[in-house]
Wavefront OBJ file of the C-alpha trace (Angstrom):
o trace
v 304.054 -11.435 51.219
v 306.149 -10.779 48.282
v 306.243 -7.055 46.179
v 304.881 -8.872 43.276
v 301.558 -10.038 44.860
v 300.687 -6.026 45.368
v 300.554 -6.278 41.150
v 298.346 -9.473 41.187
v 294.748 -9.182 40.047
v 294.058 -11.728 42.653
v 295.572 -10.022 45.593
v 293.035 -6.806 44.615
v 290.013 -9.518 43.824
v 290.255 -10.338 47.591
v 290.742 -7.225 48.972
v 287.738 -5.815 47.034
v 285.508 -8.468 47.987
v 286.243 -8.223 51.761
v 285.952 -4.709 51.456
v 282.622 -5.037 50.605
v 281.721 -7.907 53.152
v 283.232 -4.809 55.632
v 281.069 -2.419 54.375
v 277.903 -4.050 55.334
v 276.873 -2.159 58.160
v 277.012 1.130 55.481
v 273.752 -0.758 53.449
v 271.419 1.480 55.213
v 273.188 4.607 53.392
v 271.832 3.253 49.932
v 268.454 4.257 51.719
v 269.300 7.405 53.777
v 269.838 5.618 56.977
v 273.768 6.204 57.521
v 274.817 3.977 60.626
v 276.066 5.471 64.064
v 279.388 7.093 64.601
v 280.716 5.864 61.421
v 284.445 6.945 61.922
v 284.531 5.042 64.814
v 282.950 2.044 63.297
v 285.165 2.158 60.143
v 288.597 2.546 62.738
v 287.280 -0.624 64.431
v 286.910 -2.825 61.687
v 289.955 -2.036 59.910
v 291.298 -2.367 63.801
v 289.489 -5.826 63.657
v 291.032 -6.721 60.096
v 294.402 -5.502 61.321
v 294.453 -7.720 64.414
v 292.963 -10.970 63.313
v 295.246 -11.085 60.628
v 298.015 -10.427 63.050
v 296.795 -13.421 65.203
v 296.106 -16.225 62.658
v 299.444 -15.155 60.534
v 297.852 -15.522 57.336
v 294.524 -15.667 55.907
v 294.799 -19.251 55.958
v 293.042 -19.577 58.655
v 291.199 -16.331 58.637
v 289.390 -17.004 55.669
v 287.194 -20.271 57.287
v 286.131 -17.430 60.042
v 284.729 -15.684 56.807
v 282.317 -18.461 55.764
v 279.805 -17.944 58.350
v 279.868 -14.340 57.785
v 279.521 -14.842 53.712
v 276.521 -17.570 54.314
v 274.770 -14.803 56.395
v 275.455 -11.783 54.701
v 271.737 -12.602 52.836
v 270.178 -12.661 56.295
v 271.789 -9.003 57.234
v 270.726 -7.585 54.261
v 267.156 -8.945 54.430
v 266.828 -7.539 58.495
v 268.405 -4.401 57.100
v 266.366 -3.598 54.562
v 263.151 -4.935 56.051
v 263.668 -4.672 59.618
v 266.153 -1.551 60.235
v 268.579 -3.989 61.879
v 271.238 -6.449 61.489
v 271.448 -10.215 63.127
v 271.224 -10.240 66.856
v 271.650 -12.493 69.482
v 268.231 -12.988 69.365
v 268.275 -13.784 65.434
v 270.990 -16.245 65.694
v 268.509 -17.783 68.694
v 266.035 -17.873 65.842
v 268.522 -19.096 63.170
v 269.485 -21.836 65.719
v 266.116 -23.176 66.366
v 264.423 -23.222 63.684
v 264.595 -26.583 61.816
v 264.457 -27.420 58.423
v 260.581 -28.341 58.434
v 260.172 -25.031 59.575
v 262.429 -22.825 57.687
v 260.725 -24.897 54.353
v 257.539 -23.282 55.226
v 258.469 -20.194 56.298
v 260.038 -19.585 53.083
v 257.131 -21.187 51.103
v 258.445 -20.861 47.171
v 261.284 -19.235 47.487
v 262.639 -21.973 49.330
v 265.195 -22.923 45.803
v 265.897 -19.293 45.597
v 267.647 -18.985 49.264
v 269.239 -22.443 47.833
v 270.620 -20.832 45.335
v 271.699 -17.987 47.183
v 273.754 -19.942 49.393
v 274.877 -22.533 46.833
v 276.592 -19.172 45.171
v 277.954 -17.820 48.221
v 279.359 -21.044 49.062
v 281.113 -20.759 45.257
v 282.054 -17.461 45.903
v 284.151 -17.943 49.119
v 285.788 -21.021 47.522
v 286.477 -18.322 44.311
v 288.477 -16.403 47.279
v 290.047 -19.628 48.809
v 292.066 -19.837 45.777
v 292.571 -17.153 45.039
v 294.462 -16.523 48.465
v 295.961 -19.997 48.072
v 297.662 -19.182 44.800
v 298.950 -15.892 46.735
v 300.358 -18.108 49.170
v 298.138 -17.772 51.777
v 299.207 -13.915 52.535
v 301.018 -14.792 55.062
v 302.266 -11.923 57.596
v 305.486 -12.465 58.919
v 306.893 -9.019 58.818
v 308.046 -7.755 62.470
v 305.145 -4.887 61.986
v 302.709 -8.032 62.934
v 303.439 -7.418 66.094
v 302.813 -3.725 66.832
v 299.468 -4.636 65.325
v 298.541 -7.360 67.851
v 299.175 -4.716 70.735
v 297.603 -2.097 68.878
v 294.452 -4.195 68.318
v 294.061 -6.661 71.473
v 294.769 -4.053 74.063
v 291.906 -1.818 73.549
v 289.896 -5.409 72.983
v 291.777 -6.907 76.552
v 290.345 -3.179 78.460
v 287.339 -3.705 76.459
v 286.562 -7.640 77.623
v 287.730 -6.316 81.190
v 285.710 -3.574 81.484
v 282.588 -5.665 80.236
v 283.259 -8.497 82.587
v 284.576 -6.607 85.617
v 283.291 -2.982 85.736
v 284.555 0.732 84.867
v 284.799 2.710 88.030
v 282.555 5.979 87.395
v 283.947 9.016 85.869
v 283.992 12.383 87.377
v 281.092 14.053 88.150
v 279.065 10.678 86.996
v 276.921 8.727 89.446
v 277.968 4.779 89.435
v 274.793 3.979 88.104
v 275.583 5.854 84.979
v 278.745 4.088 84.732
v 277.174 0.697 85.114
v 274.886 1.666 82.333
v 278.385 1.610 79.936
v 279.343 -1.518 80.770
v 276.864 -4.192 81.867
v 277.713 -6.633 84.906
v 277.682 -10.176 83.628
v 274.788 -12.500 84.367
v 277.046 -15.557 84.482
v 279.004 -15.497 88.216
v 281.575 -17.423 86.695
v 282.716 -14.406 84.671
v 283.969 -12.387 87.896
v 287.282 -14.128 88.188
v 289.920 -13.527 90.274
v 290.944 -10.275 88.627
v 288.113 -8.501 89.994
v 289.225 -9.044 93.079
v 293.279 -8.604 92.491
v 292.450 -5.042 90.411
v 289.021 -4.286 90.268
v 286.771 -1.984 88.058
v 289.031 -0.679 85.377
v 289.899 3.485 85.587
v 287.586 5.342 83.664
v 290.229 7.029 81.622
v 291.489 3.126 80.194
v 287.790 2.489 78.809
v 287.928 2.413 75.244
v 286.527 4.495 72.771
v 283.831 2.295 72.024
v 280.655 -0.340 73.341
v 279.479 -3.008 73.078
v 276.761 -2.166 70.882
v 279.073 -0.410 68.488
v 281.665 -3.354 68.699
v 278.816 -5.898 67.641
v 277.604 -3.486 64.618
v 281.047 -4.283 62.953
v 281.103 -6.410 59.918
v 282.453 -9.279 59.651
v 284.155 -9.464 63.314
v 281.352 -8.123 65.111
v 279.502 -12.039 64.551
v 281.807 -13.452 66.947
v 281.134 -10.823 69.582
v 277.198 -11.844 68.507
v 277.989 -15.294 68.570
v 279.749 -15.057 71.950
v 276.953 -13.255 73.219
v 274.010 -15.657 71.709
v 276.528 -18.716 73.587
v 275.817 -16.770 76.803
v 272.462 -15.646 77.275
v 272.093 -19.988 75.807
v 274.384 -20.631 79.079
v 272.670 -18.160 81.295
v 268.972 -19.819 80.279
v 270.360 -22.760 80.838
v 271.357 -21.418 84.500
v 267.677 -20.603 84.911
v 266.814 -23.777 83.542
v 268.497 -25.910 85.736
v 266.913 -24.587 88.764
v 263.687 -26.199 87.991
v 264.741 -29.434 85.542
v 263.755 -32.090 87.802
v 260.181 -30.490 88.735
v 257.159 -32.081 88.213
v 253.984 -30.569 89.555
v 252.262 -34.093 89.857
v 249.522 -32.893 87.545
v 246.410 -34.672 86.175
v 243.291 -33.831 84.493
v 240.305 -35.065 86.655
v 238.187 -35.584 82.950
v 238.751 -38.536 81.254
v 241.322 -38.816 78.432
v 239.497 -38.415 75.481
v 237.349 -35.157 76.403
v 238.489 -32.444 74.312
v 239.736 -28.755 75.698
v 241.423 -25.864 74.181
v 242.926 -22.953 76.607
v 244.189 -19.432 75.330
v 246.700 -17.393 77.442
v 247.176 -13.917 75.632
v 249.925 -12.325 77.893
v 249.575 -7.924 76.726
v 252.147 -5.744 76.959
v 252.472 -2.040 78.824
v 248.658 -1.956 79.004
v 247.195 0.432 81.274
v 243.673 -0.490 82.895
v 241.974 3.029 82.789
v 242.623 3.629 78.810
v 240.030 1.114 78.184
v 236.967 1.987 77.411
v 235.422 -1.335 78.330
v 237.113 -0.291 81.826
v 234.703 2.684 81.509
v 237.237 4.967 79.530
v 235.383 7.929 78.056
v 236.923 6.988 74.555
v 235.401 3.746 72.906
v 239.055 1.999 72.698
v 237.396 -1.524 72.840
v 234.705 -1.287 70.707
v 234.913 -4.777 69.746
v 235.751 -6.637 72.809
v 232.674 -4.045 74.855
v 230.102 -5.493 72.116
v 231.514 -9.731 72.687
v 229.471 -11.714 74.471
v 230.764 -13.997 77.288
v 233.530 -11.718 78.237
v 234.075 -10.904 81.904
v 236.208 -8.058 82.699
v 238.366 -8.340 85.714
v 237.966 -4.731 87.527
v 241.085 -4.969 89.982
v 243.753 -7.152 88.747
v 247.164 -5.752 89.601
v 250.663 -6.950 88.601
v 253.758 -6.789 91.118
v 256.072 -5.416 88.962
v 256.028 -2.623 86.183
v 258.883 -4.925 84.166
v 258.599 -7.392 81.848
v 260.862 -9.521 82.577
v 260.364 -9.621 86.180
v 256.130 -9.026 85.545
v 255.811 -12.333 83.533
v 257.603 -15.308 85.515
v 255.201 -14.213 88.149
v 252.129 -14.853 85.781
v 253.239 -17.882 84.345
v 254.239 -19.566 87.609
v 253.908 -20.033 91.101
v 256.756 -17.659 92.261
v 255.817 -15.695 94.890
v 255.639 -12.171 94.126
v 257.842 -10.600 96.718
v 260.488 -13.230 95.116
v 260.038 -11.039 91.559
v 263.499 -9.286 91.681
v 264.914 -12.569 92.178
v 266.459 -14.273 88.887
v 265.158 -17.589 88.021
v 263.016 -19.782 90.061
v 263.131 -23.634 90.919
v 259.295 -24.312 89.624
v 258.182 -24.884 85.884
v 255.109 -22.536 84.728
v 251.540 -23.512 83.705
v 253.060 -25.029 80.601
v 254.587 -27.874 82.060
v 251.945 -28.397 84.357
v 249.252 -28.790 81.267
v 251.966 -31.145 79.422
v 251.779 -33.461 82.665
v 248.059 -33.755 81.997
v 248.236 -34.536 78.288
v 247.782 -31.243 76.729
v 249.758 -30.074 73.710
v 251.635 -26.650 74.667
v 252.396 -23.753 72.286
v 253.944 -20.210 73.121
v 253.455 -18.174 69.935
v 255.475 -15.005 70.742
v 255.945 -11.768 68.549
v 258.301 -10.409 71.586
v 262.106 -11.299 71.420
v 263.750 -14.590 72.465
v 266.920 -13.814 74.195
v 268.445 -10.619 75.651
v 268.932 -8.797 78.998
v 264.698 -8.387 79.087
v 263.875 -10.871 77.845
v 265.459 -14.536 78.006
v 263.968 -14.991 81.603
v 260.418 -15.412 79.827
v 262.063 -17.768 77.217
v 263.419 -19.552 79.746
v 259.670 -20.874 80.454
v 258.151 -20.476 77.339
v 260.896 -23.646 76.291
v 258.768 -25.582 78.331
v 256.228 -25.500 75.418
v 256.021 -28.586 72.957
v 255.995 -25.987 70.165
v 257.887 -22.385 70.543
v 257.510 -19.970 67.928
v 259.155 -16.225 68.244
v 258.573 -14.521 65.251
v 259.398 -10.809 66.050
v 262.610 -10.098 63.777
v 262.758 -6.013 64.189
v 262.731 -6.048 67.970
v 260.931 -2.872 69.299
v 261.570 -0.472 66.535
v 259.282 0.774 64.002
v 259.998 -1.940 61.783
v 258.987 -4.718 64.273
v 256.105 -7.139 63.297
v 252.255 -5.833 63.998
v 251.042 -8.539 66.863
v 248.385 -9.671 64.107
v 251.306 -11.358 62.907
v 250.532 -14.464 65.459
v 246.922 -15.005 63.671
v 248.609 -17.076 61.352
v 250.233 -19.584 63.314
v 247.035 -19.518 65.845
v 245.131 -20.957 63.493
v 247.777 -23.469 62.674
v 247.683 -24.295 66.285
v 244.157 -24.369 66.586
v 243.947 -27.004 63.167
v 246.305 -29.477 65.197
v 244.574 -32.810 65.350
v 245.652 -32.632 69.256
v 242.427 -33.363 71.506
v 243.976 -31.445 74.681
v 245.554 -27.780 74.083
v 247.109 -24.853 75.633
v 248.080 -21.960 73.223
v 249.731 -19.068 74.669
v 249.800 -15.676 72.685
v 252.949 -13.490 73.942
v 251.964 -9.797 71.905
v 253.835 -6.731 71.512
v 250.585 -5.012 72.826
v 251.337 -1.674 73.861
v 255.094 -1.239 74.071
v 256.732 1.694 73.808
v 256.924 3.283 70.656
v 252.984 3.730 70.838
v 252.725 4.867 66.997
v 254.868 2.049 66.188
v 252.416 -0.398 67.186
v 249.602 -0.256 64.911
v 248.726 0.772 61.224
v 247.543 4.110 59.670
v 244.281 2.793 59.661
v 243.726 2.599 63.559
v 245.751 6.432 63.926
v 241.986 7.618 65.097
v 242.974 10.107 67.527
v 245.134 13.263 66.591
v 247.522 14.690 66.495
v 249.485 11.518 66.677
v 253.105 10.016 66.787
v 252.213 8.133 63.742
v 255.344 8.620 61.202
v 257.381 10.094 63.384
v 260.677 7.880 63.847
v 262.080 9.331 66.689
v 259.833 11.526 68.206
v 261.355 13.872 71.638
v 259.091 11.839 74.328
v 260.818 13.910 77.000
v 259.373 17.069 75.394
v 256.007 17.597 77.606
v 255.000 19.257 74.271
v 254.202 16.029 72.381
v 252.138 15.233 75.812
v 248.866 15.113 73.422
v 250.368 13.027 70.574
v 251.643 10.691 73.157
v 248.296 9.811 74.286
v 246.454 9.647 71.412
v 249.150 7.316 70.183
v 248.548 5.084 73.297
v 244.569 5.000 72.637
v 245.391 4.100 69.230
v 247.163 1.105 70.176
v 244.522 0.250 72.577
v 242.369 0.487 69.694
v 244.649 -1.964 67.799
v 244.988 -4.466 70.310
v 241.247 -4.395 71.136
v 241.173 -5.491 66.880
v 243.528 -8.029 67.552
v 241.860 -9.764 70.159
v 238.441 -9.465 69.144
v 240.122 -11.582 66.061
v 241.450 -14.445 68.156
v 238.352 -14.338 70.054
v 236.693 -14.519 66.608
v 238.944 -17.540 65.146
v 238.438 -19.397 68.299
v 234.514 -19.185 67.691
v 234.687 -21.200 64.940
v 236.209 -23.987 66.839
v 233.807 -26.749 68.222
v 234.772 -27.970 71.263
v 235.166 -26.092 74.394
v 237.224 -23.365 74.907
v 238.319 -20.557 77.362
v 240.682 -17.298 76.939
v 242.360 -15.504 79.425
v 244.240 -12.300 78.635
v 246.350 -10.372 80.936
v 248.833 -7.256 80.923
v 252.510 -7.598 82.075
v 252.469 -3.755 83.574
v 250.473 -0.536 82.686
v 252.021 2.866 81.504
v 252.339 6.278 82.928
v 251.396 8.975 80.487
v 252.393 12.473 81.784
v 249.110 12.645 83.567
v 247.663 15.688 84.832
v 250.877 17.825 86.110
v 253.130 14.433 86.616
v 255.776 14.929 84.507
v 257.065 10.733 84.319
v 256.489 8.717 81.387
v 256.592 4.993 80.675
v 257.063 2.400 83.669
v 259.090 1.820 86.647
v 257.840 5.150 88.328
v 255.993 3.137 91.016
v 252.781 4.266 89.954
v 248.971 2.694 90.286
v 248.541 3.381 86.492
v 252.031 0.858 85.989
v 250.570 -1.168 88.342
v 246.548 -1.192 87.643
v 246.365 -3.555 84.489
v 243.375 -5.116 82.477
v 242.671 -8.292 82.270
v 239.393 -10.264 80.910
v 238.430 -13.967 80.729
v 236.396 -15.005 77.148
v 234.674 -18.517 77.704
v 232.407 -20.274 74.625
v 229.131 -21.574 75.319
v 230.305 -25.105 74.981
v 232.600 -24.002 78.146
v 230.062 -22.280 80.057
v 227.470 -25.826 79.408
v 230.980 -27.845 80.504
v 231.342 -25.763 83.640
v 228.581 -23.899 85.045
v 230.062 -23.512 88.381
v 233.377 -21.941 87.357
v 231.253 -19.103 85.044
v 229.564 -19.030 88.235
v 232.355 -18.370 90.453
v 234.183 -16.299 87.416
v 231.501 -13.458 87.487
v 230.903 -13.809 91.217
v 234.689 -12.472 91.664
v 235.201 -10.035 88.771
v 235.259 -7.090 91.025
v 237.636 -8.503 94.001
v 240.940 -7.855 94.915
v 243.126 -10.009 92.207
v 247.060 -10.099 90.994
v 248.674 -12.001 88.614
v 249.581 -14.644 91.459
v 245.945 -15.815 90.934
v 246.687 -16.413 86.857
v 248.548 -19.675 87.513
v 245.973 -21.436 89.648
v 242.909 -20.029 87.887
v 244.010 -21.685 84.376
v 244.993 -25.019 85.803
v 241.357 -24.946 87.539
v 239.921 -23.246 84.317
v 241.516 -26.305 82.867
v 240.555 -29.004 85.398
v 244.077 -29.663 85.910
v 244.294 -31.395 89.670
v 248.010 -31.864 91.542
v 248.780 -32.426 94.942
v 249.669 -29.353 96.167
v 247.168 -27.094 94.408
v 245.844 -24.229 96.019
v 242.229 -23.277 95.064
v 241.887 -20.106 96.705
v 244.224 -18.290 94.618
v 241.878 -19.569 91.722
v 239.110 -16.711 91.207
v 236.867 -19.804 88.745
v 236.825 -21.407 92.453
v 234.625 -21.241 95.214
v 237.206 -21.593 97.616
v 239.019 -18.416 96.100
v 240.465 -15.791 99.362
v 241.793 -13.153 99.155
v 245.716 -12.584 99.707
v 248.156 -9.655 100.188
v 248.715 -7.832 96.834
v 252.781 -7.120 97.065
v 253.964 -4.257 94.783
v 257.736 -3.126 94.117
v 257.159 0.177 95.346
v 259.656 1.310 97.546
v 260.157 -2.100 98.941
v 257.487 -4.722 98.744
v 254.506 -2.507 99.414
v 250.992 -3.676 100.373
v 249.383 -2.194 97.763
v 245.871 -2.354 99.384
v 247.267 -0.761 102.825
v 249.052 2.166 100.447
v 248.250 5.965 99.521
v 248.471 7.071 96.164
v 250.864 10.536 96.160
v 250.196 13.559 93.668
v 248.978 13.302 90.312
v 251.501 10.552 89.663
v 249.791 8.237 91.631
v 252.723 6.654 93.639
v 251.978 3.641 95.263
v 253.422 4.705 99.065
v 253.213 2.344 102.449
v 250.720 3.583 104.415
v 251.001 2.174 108.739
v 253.290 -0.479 107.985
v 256.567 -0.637 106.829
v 257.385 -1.842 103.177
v 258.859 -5.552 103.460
v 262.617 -5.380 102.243
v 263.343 -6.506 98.929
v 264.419 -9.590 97.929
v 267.096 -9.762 95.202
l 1 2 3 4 5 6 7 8 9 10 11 12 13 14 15 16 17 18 19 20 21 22 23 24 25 26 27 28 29 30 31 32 33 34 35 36 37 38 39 40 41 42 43 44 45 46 47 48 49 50 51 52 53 54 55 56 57 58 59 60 61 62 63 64 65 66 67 68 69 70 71 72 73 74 75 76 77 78 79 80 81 82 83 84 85 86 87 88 89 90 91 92 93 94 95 96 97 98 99 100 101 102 103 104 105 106 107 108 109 110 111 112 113 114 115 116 117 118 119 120 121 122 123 124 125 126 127 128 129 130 131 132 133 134 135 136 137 138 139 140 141 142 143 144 145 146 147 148 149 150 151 152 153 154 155 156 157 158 159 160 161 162 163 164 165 166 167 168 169 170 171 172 173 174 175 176 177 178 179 180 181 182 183 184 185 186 187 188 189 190 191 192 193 194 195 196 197 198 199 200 201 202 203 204 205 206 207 208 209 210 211 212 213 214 215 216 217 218 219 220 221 222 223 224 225 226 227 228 229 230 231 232 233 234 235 236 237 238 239 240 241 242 243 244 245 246 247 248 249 250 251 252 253 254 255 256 257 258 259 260 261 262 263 264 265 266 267 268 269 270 271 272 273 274 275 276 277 278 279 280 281 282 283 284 285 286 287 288 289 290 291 292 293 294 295 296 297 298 299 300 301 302 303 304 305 306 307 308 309 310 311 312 313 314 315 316 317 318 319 320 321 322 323 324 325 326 327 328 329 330 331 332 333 334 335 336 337 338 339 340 341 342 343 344 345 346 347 348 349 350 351 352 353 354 355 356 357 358 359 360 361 362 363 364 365 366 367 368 369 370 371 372 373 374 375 376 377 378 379 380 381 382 383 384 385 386 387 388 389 390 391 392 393 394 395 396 397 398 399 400 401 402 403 404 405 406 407 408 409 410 411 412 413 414 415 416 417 418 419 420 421 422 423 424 425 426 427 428 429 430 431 432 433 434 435 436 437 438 439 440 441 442 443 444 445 446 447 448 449 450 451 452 453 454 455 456 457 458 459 460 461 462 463 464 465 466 467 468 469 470 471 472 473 474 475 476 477 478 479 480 481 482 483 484 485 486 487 488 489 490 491 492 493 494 495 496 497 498 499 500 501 502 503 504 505 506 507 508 509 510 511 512 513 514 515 516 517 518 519 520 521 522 523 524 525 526 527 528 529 530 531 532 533 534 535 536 537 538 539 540 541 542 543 544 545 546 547 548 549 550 551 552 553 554 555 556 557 558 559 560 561 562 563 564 565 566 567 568 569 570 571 572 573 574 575 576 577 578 579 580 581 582 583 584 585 586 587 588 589 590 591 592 593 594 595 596 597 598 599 600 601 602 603 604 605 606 607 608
């Protein structure tokens, strides 16, 4: 690059503009929200900058790498303004997926506005193109190119290592805390042969930054998103594969033309005993203790306290004591109701793709329609779950005589106060407001809870309002809700929080079947057989074969006494993931806490 371009107007046009396009992750600051270790972030974009340069030579090339960033620069301003977050992998899933039809209606009339948005950005990069075209292309061809390749890639090369391969723990750290730095990949093909020629790399080569950090740079950090989106897209498709030629043989046994509509509402980090139509001593269901036709299940339990190891259980036949396993070679319920002519939806305000959560997508893909419309993740800023109203009742106005719906909610997830609006903060004093409250501090103990029982309260709105829009509909219909995993709330003098404590009150969850009078005329004998067995032993290994028979749904291999509508329902051994798979009926509960422990027998080895 000559002396004279440092005097051109154009030469400080470009730098100005991606200066700015760097500076995106600093938005927040125009609003008091100044990003994470911001010297850190600034030194590894201009590192980024520095090194890409270095590698393509000139901006040539460098500049068609900044078109995707330019066209979504609208997108991270919108998430961080609105949602306290920039695009993730789980956005670009979104971004992806979404198709035109879609994206029309999502953005309604302003539809020629984001047109015009992107018809200007588009104008604006090919403003740059020129200008670095008449500046002959900056081209670096100085020798100091290459001190900047080693001084960029090597830190990137430990980085990429480290991520793939491992960081051996530091001193005085425990090698699960090390883990917890770098994550193990999910794809075996990434553990090549260097793991085995050097292995985990010395804690004192691990760079000065993460992933998370690394991904929070602007423009460069897309690839790393990118790269990431690519492999959780490869890793479902891992999952995937294990069950794509499956079929479960299924039929209906009614004939073709007889209408049905099924609801699946799958909660989230409910706990059984903090509702009051579970006999609670505050009314935190007032609406769903007053509904009629609504049969609480007393003693449902789920085999995990997890999400992402909770839910493939529900949705499918996979064995609980298989839950720690990843992936599974069956389809869920979906595909077995799309066999017998029903129209599928999962409707999901939960996230489509990261380390919790793509092995759920990975069966709710199975679903003719598949709708995830959570865009601020778990934080404060994420979407209320009354946000899936909408699209239920687009569901439920689908000319389609046969259909499943399947409601995926935020429920109760961790933060509590996030979860609800100021109008349901009943009980005080609350979390409500409070960004990051200290939930470690035993001293917010009380605002916990009432923040919990508030979100009961909210979700007991919520689904008293699907119960309410499926009223209106006039053929039969059935609901089934049912909790992923429960809580534990610093009860008594237990001093654990959250889940994954091994706990009855993580692993005692509510769960409640709503059926219309239209269903109950339909089928007498399951209502029958429904109320007969709402106080046995259940787990969510009896969801899958209770809503194909809810359903009618007949295949070869079905087994009815898993199926509590059924009068050939048994009972089975409840397996927990409590200290091994623990018979969770032949178990004591230990100290306030409640921990599930093996009673006589020895708990059965896991299965990973």
């Amino acid at each position: 690059m000559s002396h004279s371009n440092f005097r051109s107007p154009k030469l400080w046009l470009v730098a100005f503009c991606y200066t700015l396009l760097s500076l995106v992750p600093w938005f927040g600051s125009l609003s008091g929200q100044s990003p994470d270790q911001p010297l850190m972030l600034l030194a590894l974009t201009l590192t980024s900058w520095a090194g890409m340069w270095a590698l393509a030579g000139s901006l040539r090339w460098l500049h068609w790498i900044m078109l995707p960033a330019v066209l979504l620069l609208p997108v991270e301003i919108y998430l961080r303004q609105f949602y306290g977050q920039g695009i993730s992998t789980h956005h670009l899933g979104i971004i992806a997926e979404t198709s035109p039809r879609e994206a029309a209606e999502f953005l309604g009339s302003k539809l020629w506005l984001a047109a015009a948005v992107l018809v200007a950005l588009t104008g604006f990069w090919i403003l740059l193109w020129r200008q670095i075209k008449a500046l002959g292309w900056l081209s670096w061809r100085h020798w100091s190119r290459w001190p900047a390749l080693i001084f960029a890639f090597i830190p990137l090369f430990l980085f990429l290592y480290g991520y793939r391969i491992g960081v051996q723990p530091a001193s005085g750290t425990s090698a699960s805390a090390s883990a917890h730095a770098f994550s193990q990949p999910r794809l075996e093909s990434a553990r090549n042969w260097l793991a085995k020629l050097a292995g985990p790399l010395p804690n004192w080569l691990r760079p000065p930054f993460d992933e998370e950090l690394a991904m929070r740079s602007w423009p460069f950090g897309l690839i790393l998103r990118g790269a990431d989106f690519w492999n959780e897209r490869m890793y479902l498709e891992q999952l995937s594969e294990k069950s794509r030629a499956f079929s479960f043989g299924a039929s209906t046994s009614l004939p073709d033309n007889t209408p049905q509509l099924m609801i699946m509402v799958i909660g989230e980090s409910s706990r059984f005993d903090r509702w009051g139509l579970n006999g609670y001593e505050r009314d935190t269901t007032p609406n769903l203790s007053a509904m009629e036709n609504l049969v609480p299940l007393t003693d449902m339990i789920t085999a995990v306290s997890a999400t992402r190891l909770s839910v493939p259980i529900i949705v499918s036949r996979k064995p609980a004591a298989q839950g720690l396993q990843a992936g599974f070679a069956e389809k869920s319920f979906l595909s077995a109701y799309r066999e017998a002519g029903f129209k599928t939806y999962w409707i999901s305000n939960q996230m489509s793709f990261g380390q919790f959560d793509t092995p759920t997508s990975v069966f709710a893909k199975e679903a003719d329609v598949t709708q995830f419309l959570n865009l601020g993740g778990y934080t404060n800023q994420s979407n209320l779950d009354e946000v899936l109203l909408a699209p239920l009742q687009h569901a439920l106005n689908d000319p389609a005589q046969k259909k499943l719906i399947v409601l995926h909610t935020l429920g109760n997830h961790w933060n509590y106060s996030h979860r609800y609006p100021a109008s349901f903060d009943r009980w005080k004093p609350s979390l409500f407001g409070v960004s990051n409250p200290a939930y470690t501090d035993l001293r917010n103990k009380d605002a916990l809870n009432n923040s919990y029982d508030n979100s009961v309260l909210y979700t007991d709105w919520f689904l008293s309002e699907v119960i309410h829009q499926l009223k209106t509909v006039t053929i039969p219909v059935s609901m089934m809700y049912v909790a992923d995993h429960g809580q534990t709330l610093y009860d008594d003098s237990c001093n654990l929080a959250f889940h994954g404590h091994n706990t009855q009150y993580e692993f005692h969850i509510p769960a409640f079947v709503w059926y219309s009078d239209l269903y109950a005329q339909q089928f007498p004998e399951k209502i029958k057989q429904l109320h007969r067995h709402r106080t046995v032993r259940l787990s969510t290994e009896n969801v899958f074969h209770t809503l194909l028979d809810m359903a009618e749904i007949r295949y070869p291999d079905e087994n009815l006494t898993r199926s509590f509508v059924s009068a050939a329902w048994r009972p089975h051994i409840r397996y927990v993931d409590s200290y091994g798979w623990t018979d969770y009926d032949n178990a004591s509960l230990r100290g306030d806490c409640r921990e599930v422990i093996a009673n006589r027998d020895k708990p059965v080895k896991k299965k990973h």
